[in-house]
C-alpha positions as CSV (number, residue, x, y, z in Angstrom):
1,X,6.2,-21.7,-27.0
2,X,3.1,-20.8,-25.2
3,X,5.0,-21.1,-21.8
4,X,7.2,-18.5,-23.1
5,X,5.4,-15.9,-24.5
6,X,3.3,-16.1,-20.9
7,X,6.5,-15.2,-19.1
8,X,6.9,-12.5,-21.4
9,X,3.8,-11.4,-20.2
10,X,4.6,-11.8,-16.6
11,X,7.2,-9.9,-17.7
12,X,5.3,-7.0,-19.2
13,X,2.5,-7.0,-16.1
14,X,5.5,-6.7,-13.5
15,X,7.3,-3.8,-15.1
16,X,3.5,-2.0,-15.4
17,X,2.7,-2.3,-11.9
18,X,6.1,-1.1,-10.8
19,X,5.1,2.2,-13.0
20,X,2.0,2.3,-11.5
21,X,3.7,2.2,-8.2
22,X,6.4,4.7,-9.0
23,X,3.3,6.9,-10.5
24,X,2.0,6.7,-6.9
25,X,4.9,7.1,-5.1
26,X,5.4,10.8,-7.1
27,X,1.9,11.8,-6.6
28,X,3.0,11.3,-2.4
29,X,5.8,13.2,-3.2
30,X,4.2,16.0,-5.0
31,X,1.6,16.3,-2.1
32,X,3.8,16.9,0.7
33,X,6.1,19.1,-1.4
34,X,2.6,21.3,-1.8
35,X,1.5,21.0,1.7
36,X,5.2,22.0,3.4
37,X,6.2,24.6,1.2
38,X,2.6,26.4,0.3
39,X,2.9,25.6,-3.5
40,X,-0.8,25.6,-5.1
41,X,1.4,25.4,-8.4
42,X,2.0,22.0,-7.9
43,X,-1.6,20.8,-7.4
44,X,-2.1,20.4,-10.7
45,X,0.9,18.1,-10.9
46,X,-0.7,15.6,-8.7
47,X,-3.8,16.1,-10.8
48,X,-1.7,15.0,-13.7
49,X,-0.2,11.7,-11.8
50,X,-3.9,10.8,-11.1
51,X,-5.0,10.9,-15.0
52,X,-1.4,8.6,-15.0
53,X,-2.4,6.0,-12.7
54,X,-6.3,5.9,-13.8
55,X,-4.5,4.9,-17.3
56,X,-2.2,2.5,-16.3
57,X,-4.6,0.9,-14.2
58,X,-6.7,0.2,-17.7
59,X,-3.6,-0.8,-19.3
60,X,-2.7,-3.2,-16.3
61,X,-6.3,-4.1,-16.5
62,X,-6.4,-5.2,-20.3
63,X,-3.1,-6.9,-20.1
64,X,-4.6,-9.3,-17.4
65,X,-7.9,-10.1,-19.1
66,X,-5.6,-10.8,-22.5
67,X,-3.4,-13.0,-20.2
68,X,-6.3,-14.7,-18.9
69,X,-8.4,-15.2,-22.1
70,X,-5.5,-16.6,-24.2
71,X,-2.5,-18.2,-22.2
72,X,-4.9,-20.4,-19.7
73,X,-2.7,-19.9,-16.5
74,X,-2.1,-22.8,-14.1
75,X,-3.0,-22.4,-10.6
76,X,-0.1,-20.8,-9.0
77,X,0.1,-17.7,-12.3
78,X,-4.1,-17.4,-12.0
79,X,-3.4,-15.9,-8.7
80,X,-0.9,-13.8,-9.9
81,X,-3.1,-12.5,-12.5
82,X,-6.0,-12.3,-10.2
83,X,-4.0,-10.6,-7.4
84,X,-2.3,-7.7,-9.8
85,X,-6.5,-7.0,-10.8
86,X,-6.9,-6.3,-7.3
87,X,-4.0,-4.2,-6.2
88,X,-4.5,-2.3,-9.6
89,X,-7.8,-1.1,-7.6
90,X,-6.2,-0.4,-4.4
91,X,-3.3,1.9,-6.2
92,X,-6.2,3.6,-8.0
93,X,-7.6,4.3,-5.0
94,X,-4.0,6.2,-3.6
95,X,-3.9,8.1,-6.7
96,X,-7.8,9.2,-5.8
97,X,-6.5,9.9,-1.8
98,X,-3.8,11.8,-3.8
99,X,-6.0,13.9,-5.8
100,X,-8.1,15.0,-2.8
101,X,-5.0,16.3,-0.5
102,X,-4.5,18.0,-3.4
103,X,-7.7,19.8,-3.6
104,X,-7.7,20.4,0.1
105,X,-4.2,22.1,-0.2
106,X,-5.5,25.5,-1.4
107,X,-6.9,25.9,1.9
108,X,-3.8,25.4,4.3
109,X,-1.5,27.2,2.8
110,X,-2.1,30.3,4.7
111,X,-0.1,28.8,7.9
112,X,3.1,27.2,9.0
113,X,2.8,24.8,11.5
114,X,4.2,21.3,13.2
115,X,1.8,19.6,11.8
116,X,3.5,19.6,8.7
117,X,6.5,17.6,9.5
118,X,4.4,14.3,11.2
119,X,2.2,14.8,7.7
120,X,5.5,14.7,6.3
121,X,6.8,11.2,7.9
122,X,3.1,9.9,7.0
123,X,3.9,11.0,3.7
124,X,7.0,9.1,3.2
125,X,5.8,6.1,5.5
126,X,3.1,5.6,2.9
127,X,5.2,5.3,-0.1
128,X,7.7,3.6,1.7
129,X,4.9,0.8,2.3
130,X,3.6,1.3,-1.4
131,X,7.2,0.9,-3.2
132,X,7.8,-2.2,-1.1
133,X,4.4,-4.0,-1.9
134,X,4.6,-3.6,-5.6
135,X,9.1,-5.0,-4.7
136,X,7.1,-8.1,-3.1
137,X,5.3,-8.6,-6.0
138,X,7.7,-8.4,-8.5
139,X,10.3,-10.6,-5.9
140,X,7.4,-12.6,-5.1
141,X,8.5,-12.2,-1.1
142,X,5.8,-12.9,1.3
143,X,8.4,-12.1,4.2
144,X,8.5,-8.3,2.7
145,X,4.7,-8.1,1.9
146,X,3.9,-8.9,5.7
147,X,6.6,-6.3,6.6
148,X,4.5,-4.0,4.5
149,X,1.5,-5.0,6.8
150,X,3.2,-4.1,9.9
151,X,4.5,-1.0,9.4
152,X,1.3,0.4,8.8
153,X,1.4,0.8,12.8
154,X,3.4,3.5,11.9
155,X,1.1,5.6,9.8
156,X,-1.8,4.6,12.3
157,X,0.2,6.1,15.4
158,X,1.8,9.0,13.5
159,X,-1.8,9.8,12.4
160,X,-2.8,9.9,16.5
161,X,0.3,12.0,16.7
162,X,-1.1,14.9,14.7
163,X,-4.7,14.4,16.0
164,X,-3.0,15.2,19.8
165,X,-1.2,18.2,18.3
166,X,-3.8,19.4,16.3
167,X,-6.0,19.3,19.9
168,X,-3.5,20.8,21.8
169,X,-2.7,23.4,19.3
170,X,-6.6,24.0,19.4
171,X,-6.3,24.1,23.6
172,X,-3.8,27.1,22.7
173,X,-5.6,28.8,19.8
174,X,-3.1,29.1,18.0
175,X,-5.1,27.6,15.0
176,X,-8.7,28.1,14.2
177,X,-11.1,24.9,14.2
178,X,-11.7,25.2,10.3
179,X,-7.8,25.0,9.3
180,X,-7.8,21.7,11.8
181,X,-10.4,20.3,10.4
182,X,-8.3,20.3,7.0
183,X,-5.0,19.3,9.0
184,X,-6.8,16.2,10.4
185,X,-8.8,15.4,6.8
186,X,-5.3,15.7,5.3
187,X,-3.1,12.9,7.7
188,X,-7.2,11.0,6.9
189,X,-6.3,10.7,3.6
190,X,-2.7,9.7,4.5
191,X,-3.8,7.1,6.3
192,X,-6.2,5.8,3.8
193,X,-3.4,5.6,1.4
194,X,-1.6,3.3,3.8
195,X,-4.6,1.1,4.2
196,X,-4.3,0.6,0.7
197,X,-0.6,-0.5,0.5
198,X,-1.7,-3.2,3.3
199,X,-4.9,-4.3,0.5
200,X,-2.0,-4.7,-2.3
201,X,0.5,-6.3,0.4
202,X,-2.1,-9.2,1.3
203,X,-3.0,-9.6,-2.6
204,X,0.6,-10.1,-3.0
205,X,0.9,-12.9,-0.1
206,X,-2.5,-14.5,-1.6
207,X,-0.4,-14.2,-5.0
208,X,2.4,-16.6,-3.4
209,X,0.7,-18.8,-0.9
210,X,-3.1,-19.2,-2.0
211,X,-4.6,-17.7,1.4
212,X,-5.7,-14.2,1.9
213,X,-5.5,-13.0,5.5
214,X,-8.9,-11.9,6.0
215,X,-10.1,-15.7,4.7
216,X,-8.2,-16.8,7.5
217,X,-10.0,-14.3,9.8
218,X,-13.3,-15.3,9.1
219,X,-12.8,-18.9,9.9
């Protein structure tokens, strides 16, 4: 009976932290929608999102420390419990890098420029690697977490992309060094978003195999 009602549980924390993850992926969304098409309106709406996730990362949070304190996991689901604390953090953390792209929006949306469509793939590369950590989870794949892993070559080099066009678009004045500035903070935050979806993806392979990657570095 106990068994059971910790499955449930299981249940209940995997169907959380895909919210949480969908709750990230919007606020993503919501950003580049506001950077591309100049809408201030729809700051607040990421603003929103970020209240969202800080609650469900309580929720997620409480849920864990009831599952630890009552059900007394094995091995194999402490490290499920232990890894969801951790990634509750790191999705925090996007909804945070959310909320300051938001803030800095107000400020760029004066110009019209081609930075705004490589912002745009880092935009969906990020939730890409965020919907597919919290999948590896829930699936418990460790082939799809290290996939997750990988691919955030693709935010790193599409963030060098806009740091070359920003330059060059600098070489040509045909933007001013303060607007740049906020270009390259912007595709920052991006990237610090992906370096978050890598944290959750190693939790999620420590979940299923009992190593976590940078343990295995240091020895």
């Amino acid at each position: 009976m106990a068994r059971e009602r910790f499955n449930e549980q299981l249940g209940d924390l995997n169907t959380e932290l895909i919210q949480m993850g969908g709750l990230c992926e919007s606020a993503i969304d919501t950003c580049v929608e506001a950077l591309v098409n100049g809408d201030e309106a729809l700051v607040a709406e990421v603003s929103r999102r970020e209240r969202e996730i800080d609650e469900k990362e309580s929720e997620i949070t409480a849920l864990c420390m009831k599952m630890l304190l009552h059900q007394q996991p094995v091995a194999s689901d402490l490290r499920q419990i232990s890894a969801a604390l951790k990634m509750v953090t790191d999705l925090e953390r996007i909804g945070d890098q959310a909320d300051d792209i938001g803030e800095m929006i107000s400020y760029t949306t004066a110009h019209k420029v081609d930075e705004y469509s490589l912002i745009q793939k880092m935009g969906l590369a990020t939730k890409r690697m965020v919907r597919e950590a919290i999948d590896a989870f829930v699936k418990q794949d460790a082939k799809l977490a290290g996939e997750v892993i990988k691919y955030d070559d693709t935010v790193d080099e599409l963030f060098v992309g806009i740091k070359r066009s920003v330059i060059d678009a600098i070489d040509k004045k045909t933007i001013d060094g303060e607007y740049a500035s906020d270009i390259l903070m912007i595709a920052k935050y991006f990237e610090r978003i992906g370096d978050h979806a890598v944290n959750v993806a190693e939790w999620v392979e420590y979940a299923i195999t009992g190593v976590h990657r940078k343990d295995e570095e240091l020895q």
